[in-house]
mmCIF file as Biopython writes it, N, C-alpha, C and O atoms, coordinates in Angstrom:
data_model
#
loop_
_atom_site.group_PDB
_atom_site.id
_atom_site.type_symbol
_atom_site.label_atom_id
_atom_site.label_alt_id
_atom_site.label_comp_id
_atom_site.label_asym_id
_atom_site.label_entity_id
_atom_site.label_seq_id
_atom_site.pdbx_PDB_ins_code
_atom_site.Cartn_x
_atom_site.Cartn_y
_atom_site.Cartn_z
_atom_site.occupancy
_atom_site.B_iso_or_equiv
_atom_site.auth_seq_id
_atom_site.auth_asym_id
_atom_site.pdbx_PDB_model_num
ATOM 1   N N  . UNK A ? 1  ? 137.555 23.293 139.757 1.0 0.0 1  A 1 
ATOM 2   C CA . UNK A ? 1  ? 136.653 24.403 139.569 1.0 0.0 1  A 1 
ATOM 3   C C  . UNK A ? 1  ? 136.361 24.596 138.076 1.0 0.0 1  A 1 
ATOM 4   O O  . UNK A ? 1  ? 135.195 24.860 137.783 1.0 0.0 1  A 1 
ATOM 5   N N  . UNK A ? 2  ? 137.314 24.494 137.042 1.0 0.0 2  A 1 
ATOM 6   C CA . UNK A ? 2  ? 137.162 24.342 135.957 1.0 0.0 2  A 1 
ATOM 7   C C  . UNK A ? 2  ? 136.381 23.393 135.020 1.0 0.0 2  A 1 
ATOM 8   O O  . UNK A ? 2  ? 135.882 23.660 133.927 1.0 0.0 2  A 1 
ATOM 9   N N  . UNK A ? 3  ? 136.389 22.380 135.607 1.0 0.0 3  A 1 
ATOM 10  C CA . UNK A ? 3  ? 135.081 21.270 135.618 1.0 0.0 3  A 1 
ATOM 11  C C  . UNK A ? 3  ? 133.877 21.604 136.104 1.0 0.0 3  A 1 
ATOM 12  O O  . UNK A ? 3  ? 132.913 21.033 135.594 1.0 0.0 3  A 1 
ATOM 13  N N  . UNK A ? 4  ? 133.638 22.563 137.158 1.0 0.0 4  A 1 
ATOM 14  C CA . UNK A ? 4  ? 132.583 22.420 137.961 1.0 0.0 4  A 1 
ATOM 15  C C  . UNK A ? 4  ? 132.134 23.761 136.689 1.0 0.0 4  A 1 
ATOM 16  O O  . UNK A ? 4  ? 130.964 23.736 136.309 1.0 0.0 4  A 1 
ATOM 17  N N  . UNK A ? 5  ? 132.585 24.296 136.399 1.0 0.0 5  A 1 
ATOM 18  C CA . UNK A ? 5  ? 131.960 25.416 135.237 1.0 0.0 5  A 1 
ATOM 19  C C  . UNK A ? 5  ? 131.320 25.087 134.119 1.0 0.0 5  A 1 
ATOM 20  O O  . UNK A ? 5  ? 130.130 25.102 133.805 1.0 0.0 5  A 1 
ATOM 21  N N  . UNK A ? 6  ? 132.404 24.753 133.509 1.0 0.0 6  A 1 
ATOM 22  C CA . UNK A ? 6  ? 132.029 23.582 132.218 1.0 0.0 6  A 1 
ATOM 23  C C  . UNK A ? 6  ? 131.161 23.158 132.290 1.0 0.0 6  A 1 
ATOM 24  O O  . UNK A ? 6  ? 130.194 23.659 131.716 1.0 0.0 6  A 1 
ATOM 25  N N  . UNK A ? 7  ? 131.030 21.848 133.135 1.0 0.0 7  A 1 
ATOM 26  C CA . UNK A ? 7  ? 130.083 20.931 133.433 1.0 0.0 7  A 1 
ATOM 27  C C  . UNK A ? 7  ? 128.450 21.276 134.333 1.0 0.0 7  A 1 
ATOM 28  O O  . UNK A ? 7  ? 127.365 20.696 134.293 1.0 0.0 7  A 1 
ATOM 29  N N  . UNK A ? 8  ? 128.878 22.332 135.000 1.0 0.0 8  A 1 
ATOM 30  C CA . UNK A ? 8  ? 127.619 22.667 136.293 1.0 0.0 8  A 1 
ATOM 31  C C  . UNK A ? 8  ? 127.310 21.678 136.641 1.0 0.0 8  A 1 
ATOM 32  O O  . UNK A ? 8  ? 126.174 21.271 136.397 1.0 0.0 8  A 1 
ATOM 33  N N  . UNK A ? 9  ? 128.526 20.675 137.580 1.0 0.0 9  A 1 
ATOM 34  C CA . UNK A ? 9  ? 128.064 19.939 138.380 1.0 0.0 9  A 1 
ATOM 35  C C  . UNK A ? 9  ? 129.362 19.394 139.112 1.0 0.0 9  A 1 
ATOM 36  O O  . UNK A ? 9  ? 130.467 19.441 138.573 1.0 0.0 9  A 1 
ATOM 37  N N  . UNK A ? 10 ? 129.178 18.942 140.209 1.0 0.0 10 A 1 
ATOM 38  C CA . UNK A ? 10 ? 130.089 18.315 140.838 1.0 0.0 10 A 1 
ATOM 39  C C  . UNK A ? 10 ? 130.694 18.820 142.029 1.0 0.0 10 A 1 
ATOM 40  O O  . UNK A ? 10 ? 130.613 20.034 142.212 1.0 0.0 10 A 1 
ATOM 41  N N  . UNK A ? 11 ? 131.327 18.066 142.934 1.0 0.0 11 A 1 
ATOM 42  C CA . UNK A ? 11 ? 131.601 18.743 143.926 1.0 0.0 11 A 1 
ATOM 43  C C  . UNK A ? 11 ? 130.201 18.646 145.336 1.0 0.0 11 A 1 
ATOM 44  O O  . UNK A ? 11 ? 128.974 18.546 145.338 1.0 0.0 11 A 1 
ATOM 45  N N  . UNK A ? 12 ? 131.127 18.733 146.218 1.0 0.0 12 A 1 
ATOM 46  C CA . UNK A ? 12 ? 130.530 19.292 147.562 1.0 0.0 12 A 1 
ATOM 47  C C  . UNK A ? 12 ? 130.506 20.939 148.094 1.0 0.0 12 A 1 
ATOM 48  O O  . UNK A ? 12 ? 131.486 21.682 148.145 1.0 0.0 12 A 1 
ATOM 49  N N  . UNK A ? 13 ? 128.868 21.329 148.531 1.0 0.0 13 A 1 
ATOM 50  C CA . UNK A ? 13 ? 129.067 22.276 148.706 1.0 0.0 13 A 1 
ATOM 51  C C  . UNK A ? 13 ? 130.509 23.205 149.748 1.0 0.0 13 A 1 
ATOM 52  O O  . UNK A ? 13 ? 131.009 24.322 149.620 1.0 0.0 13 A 1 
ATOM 53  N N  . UNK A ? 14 ? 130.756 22.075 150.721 1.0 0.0 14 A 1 
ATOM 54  C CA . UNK A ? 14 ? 132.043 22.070 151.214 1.0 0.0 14 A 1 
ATOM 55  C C  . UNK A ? 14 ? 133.480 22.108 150.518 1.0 0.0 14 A 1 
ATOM 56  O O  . UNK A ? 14 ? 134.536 22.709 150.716 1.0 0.0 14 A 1 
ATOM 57  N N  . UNK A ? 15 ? 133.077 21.321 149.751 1.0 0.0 15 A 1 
ATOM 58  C CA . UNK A ? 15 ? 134.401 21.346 148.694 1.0 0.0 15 A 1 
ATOM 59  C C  . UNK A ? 15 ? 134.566 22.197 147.712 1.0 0.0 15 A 1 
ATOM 60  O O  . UNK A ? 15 ? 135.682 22.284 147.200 1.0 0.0 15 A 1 
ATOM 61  N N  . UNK A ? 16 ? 133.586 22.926 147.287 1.0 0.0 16 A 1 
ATOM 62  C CA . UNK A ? 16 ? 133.783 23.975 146.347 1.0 0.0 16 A 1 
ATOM 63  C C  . UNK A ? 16 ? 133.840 24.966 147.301 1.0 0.0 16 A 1 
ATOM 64  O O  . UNK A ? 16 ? 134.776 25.671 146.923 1.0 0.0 16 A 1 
ATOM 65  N N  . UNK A ? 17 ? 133.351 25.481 148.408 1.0 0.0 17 A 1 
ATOM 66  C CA . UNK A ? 17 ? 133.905 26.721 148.903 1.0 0.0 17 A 1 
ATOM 67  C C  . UNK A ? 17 ? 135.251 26.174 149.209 1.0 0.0 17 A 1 
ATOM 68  O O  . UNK A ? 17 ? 136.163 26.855 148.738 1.0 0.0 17 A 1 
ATOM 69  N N  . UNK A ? 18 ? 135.628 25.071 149.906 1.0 0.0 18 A 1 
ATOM 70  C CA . UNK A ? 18 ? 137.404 24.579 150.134 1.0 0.0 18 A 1 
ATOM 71  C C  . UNK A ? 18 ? 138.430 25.357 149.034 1.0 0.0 18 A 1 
ATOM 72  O O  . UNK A ? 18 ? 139.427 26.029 149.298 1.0 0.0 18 A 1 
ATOM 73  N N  . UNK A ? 19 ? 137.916 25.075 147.862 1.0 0.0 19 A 1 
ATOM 74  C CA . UNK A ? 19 ? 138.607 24.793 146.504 1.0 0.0 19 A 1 
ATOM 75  C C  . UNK A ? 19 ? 138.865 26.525 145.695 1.0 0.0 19 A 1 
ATOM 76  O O  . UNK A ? 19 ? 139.662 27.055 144.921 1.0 0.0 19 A 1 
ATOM 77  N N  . UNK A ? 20 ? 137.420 26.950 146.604 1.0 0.0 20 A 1 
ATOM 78  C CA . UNK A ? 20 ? 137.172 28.660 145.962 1.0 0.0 20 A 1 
ATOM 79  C C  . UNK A ? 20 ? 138.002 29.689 146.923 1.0 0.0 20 A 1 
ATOM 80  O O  . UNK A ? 20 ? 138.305 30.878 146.819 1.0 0.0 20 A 1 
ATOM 81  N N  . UNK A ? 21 ? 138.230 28.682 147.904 1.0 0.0 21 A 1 
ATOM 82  C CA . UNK A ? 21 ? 139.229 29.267 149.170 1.0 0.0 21 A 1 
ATOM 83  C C  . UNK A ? 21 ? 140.628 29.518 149.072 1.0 0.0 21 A 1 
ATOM 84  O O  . UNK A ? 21 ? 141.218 30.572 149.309 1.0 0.0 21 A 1 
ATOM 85  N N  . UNK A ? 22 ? 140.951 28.751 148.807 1.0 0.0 22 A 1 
ATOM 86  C CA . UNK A ? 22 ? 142.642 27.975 147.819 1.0 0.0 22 A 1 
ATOM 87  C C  . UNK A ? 22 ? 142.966 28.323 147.004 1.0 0.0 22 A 1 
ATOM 88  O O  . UNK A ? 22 ? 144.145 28.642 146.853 1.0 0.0 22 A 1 
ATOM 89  N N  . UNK A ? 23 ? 141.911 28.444 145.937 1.0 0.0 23 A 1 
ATOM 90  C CA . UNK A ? 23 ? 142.047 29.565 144.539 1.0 0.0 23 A 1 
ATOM 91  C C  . UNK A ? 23 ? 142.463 30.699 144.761 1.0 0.0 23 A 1 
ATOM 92  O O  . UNK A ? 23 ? 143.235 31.235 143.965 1.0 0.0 23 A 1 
ATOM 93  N N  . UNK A ? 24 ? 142.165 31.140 145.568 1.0 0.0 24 A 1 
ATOM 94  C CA . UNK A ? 24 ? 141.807 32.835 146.121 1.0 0.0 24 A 1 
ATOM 95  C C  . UNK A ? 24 ? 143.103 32.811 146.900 1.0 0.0 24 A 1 
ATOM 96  O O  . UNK A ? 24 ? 142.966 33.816 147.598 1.0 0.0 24 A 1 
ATOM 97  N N  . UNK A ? 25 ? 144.040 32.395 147.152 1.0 0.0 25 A 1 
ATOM 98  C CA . UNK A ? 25 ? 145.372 32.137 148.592 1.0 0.0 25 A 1 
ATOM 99  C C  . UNK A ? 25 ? 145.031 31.973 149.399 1.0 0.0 25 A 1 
ATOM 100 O O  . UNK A ? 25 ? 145.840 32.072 150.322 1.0 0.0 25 A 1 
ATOM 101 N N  . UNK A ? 26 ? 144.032 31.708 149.651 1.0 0.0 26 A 1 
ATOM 102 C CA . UNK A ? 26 ? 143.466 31.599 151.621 1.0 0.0 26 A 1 
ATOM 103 C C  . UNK A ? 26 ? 144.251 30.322 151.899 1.0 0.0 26 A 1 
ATOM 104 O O  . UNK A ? 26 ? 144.677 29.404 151.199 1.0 0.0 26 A 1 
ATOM 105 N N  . UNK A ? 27 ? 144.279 30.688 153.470 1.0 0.0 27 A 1 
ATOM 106 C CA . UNK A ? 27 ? 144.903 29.477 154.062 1.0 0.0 27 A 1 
ATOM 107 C C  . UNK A ? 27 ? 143.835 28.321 155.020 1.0 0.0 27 A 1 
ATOM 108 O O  . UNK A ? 27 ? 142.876 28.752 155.660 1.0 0.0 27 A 1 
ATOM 109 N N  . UNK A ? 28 ? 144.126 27.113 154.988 1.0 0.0 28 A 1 
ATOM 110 C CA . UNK A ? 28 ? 143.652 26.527 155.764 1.0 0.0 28 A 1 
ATOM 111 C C  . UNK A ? 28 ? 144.081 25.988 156.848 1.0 0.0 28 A 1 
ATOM 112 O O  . UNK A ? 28 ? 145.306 25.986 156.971 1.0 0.0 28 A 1 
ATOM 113 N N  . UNK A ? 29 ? 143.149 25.285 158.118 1.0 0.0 29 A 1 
ATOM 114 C CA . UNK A ? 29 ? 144.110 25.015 158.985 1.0 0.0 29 A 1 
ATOM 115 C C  . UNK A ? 29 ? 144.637 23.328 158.774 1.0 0.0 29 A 1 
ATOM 116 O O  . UNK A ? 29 ? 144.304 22.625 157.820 1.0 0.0 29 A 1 
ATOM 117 N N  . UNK A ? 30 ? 145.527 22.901 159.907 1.0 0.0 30 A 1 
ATOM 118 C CA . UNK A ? 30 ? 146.393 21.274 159.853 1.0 0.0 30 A 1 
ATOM 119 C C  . UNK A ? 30 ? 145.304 20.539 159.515 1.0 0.0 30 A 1 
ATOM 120 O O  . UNK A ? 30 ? 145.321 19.715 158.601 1.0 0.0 30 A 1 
ATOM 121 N N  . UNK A ? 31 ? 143.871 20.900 160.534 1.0 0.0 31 A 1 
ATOM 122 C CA . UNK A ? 31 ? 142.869 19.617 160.266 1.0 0.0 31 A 1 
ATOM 123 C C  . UNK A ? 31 ? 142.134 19.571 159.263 1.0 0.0 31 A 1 
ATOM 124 O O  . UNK A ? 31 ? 141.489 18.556 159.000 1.0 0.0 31 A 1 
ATOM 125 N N  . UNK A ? 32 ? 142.087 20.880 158.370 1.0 0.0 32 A 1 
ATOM 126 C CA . UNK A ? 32 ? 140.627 20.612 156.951 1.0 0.0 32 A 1 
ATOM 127 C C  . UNK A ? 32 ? 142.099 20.174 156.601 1.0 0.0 32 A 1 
ATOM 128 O O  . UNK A ? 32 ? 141.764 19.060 156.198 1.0 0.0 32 A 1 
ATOM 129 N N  . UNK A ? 33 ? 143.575 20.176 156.424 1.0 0.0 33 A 1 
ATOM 130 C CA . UNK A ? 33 ? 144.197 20.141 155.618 1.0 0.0 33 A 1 
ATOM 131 C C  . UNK A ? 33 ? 144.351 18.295 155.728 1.0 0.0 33 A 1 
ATOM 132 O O  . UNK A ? 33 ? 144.523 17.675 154.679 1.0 0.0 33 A 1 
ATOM 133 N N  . UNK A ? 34 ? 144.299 17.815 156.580 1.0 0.0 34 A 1 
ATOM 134 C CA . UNK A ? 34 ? 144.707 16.621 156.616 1.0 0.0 34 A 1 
ATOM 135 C C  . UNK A ? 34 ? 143.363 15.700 156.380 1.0 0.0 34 A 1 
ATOM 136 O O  . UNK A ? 34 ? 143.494 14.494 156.168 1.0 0.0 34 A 1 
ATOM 137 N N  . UNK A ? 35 ? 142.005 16.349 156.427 1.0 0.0 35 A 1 
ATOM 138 C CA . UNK A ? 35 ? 141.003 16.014 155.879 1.0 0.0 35 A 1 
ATOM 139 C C  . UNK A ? 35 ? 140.885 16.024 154.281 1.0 0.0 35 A 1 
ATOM 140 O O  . UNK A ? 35 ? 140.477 15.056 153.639 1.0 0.0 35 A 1 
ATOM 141 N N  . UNK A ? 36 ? 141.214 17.003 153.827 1.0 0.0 36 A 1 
ATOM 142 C CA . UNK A ? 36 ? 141.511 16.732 152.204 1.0 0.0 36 A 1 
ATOM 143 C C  . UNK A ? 36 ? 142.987 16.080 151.775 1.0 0.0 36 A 1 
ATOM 144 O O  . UNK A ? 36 ? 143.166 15.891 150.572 1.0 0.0 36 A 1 
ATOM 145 N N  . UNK A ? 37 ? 143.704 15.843 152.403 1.0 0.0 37 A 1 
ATOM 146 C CA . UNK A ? 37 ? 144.831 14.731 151.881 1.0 0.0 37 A 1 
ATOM 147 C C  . UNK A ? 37 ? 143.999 13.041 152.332 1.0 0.0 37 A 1 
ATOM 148 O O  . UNK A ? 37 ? 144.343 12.101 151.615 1.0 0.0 37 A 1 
ATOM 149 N N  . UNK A ? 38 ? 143.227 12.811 153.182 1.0 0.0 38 A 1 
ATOM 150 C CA . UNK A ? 38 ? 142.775 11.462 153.315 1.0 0.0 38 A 1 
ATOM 151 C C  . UNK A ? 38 ? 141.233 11.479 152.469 1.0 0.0 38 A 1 
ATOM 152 O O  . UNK A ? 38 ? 140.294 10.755 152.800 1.0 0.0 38 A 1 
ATOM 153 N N  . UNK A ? 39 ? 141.208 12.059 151.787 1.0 0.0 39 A 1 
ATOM 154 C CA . UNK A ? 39 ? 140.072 12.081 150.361 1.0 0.0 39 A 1 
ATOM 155 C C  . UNK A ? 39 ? 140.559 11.151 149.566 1.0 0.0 39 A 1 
ATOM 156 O O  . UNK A ? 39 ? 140.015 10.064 149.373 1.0 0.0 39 A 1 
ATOM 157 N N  . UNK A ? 40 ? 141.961 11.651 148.893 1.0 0.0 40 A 1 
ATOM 158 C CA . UNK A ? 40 ? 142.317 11.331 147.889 1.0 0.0 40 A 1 
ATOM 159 C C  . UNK A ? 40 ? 142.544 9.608  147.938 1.0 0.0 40 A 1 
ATOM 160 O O  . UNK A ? 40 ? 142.307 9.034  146.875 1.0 0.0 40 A 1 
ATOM 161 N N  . UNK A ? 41 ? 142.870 8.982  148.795 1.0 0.0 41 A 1 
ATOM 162 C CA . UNK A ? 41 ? 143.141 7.254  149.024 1.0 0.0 41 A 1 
ATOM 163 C C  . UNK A ? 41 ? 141.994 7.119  148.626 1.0 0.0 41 A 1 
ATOM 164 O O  . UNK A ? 41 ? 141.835 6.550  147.546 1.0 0.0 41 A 1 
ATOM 165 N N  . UNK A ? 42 ? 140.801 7.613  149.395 1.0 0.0 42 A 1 
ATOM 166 C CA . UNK A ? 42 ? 139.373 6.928  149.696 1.0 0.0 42 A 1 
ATOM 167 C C  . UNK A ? 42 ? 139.024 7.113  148.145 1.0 0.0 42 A 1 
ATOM 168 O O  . UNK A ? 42 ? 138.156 6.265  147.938 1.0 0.0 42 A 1 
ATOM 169 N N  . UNK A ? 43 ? 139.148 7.459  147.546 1.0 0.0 43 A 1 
ATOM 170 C CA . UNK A ? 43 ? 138.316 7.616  145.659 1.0 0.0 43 A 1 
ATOM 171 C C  . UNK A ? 43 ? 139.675 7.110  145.056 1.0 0.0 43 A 1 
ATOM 172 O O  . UNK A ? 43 ? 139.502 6.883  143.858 1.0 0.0 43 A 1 
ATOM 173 N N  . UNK A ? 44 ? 140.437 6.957  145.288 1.0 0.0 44 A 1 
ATOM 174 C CA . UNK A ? 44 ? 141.669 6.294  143.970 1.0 0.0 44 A 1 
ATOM 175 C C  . UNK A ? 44 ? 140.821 5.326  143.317 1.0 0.0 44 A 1 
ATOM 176 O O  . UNK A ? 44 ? 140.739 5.585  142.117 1.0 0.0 44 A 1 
ATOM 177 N N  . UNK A ? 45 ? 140.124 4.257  143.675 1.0 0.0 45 A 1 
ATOM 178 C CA . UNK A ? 45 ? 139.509 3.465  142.926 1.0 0.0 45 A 1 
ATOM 179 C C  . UNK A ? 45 ? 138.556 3.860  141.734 1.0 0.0 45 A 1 
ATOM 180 O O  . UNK A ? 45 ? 138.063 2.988  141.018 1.0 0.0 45 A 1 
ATOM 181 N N  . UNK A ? 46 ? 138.246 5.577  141.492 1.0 0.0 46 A 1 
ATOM 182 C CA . UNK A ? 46 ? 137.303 6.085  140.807 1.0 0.0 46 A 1 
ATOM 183 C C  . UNK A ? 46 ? 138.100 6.023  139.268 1.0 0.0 46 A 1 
ATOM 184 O O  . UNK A ? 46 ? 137.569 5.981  138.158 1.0 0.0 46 A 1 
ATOM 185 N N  . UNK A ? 47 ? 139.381 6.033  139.575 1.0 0.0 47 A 1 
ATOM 186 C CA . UNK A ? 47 ? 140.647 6.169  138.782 1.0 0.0 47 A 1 
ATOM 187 C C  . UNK A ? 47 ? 140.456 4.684  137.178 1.0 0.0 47 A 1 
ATOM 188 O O  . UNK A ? 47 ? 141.015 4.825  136.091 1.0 0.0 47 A 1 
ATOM 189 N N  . UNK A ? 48 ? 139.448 3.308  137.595 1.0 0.0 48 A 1 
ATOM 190 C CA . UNK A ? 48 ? 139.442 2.726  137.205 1.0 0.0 48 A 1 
ATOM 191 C C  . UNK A ? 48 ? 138.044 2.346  136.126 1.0 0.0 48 A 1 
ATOM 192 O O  . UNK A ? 48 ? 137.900 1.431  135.314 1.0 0.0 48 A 1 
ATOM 193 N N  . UNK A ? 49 ? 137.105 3.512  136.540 1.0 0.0 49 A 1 
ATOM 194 C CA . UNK A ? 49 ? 135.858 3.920  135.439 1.0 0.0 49 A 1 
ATOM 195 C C  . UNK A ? 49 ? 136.335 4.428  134.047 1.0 0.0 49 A 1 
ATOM 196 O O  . UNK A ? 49 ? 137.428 4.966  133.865 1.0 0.0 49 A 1 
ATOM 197 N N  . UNK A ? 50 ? 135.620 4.254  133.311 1.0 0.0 50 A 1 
ATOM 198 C CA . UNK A ? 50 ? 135.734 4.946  131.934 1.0 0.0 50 A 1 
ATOM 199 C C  . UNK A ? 50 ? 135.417 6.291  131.792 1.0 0.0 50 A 1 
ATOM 200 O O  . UNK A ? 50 ? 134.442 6.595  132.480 1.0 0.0 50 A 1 
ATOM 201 N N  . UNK A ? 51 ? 135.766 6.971  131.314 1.0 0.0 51 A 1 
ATOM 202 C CA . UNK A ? 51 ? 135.572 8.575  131.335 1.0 0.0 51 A 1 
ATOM 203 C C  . UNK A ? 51 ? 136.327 9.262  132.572 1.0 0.0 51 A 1 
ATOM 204 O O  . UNK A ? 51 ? 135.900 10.382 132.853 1.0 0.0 51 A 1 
ATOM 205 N N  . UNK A ? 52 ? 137.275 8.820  133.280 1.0 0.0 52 A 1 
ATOM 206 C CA . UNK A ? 52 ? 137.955 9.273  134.435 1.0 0.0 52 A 1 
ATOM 207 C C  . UNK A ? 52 ? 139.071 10.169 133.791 1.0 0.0 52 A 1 
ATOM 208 O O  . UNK A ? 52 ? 139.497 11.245 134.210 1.0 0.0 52 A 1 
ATOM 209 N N  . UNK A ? 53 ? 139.502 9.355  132.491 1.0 0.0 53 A 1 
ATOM 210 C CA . UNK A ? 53 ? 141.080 10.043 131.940 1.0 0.0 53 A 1 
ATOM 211 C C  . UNK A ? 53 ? 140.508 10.986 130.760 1.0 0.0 53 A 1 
ATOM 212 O O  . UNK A ? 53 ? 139.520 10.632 130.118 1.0 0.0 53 A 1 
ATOM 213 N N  . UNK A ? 54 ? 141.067 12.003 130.548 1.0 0.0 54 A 1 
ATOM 214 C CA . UNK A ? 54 ? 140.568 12.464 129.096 1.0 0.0 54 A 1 
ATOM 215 C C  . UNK A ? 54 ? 140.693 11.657 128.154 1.0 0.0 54 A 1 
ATOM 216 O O  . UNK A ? 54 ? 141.382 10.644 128.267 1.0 0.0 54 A 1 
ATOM 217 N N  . UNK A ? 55 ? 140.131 11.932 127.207 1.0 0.0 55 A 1 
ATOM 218 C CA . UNK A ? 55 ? 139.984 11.049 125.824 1.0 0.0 55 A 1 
ATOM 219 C C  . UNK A ? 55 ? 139.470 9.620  125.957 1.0 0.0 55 A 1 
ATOM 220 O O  . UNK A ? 55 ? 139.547 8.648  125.205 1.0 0.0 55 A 1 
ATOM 221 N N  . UNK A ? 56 ? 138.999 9.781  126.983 1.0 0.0 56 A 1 
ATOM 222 C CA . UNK A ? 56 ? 137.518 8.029  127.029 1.0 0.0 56 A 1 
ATOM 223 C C  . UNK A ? 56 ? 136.207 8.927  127.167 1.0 0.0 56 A 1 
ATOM 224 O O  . UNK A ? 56 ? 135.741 10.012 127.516 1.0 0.0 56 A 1 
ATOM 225 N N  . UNK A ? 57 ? 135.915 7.433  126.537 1.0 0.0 57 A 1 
ATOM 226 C CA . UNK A ? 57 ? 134.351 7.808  126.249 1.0 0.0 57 A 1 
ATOM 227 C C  . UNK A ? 57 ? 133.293 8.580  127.429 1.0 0.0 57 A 1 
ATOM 228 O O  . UNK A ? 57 ? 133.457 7.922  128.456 1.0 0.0 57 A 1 
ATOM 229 N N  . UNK A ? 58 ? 132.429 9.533  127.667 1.0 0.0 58 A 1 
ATOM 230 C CA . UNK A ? 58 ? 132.059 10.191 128.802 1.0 0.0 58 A 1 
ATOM 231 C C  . UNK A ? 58 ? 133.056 10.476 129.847 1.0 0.0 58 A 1 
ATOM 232 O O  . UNK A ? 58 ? 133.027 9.998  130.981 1.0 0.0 58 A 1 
ATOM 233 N N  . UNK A ? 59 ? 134.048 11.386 129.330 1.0 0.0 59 A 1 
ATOM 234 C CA . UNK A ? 59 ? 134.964 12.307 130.157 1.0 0.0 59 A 1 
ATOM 235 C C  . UNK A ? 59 ? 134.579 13.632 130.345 1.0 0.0 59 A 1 
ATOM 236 O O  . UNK A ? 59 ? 134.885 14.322 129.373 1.0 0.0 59 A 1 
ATOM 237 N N  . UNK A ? 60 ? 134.161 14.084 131.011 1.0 0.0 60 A 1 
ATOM 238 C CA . UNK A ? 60 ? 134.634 13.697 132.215 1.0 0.0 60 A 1 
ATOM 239 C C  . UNK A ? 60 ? 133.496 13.162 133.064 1.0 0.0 60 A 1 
ATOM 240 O O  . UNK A ? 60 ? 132.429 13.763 133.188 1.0 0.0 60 A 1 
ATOM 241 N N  . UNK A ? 61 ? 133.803 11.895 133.695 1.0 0.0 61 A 1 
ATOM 242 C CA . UNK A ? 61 ? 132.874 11.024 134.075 1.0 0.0 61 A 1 
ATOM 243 C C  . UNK A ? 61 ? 132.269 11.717 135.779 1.0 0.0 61 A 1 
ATOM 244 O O  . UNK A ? 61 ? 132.709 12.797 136.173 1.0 0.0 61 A 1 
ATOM 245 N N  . UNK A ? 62 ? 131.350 10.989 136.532 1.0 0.0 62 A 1 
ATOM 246 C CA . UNK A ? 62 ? 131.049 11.619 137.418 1.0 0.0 62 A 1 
ATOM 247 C C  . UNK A ? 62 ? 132.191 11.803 138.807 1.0 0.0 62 A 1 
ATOM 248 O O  . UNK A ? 62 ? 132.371 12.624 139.706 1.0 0.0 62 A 1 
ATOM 249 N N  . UNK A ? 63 ? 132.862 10.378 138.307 1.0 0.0 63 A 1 
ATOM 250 C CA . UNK A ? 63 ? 133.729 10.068 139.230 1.0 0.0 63 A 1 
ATOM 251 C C  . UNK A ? 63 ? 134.948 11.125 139.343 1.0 0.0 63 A 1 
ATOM 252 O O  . UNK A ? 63 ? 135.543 11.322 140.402 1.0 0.0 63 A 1 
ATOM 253 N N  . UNK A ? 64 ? 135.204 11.682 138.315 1.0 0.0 64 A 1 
ATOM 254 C CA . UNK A ? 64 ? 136.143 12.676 138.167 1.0 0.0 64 A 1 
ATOM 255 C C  . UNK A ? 64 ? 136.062 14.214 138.587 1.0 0.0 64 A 1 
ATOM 256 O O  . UNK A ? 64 ? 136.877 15.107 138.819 1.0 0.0 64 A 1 
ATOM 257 N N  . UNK A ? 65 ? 134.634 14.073 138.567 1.0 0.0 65 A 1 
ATOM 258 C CA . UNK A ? 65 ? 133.647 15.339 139.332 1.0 0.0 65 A 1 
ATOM 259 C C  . UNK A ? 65 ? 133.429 15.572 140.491 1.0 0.0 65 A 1 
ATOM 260 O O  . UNK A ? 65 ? 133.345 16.733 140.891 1.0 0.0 65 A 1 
ATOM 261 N N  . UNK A ? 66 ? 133.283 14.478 141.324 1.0 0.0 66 A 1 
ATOM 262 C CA . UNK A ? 66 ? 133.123 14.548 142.657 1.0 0.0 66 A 1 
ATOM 263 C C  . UNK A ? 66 ? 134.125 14.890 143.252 1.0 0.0 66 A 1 
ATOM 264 O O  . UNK A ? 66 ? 134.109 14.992 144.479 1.0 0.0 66 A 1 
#
């Protein structure tokens, strides 16, 4: 969310209410929950662009945004 400010961009409209949900203590249920733990495998490879880590060039890259 702190990116998505900064930057004004990124994210799914799904995923930023998810994220604005979570912020806030709300709870979710087993299945969005096990839907956002099988995110994270599917983009690990984003991990290997430039601008993914701080301090490279175009950080924060898009990949790090989404």
């Amino acid at each position: 969310m702190k990116w998505r400010k900064e930057e004004g961009r990124g994210g799914t409209k799904v995923g930023i209410s998810t994220a604005r949900l979570l912020a806030k203590g709300g709870l979710i249920g087993p299945k969005k929950g096990m839907h956002i733990a099988n995110y994270f495998p599917c983009h690990e490879y984003y991990q290997k662009y430039e601008g993914y880590k701080a301090g490279e060039e175009g950080y924060p890259s898009n990949a790090g945004l989404d």
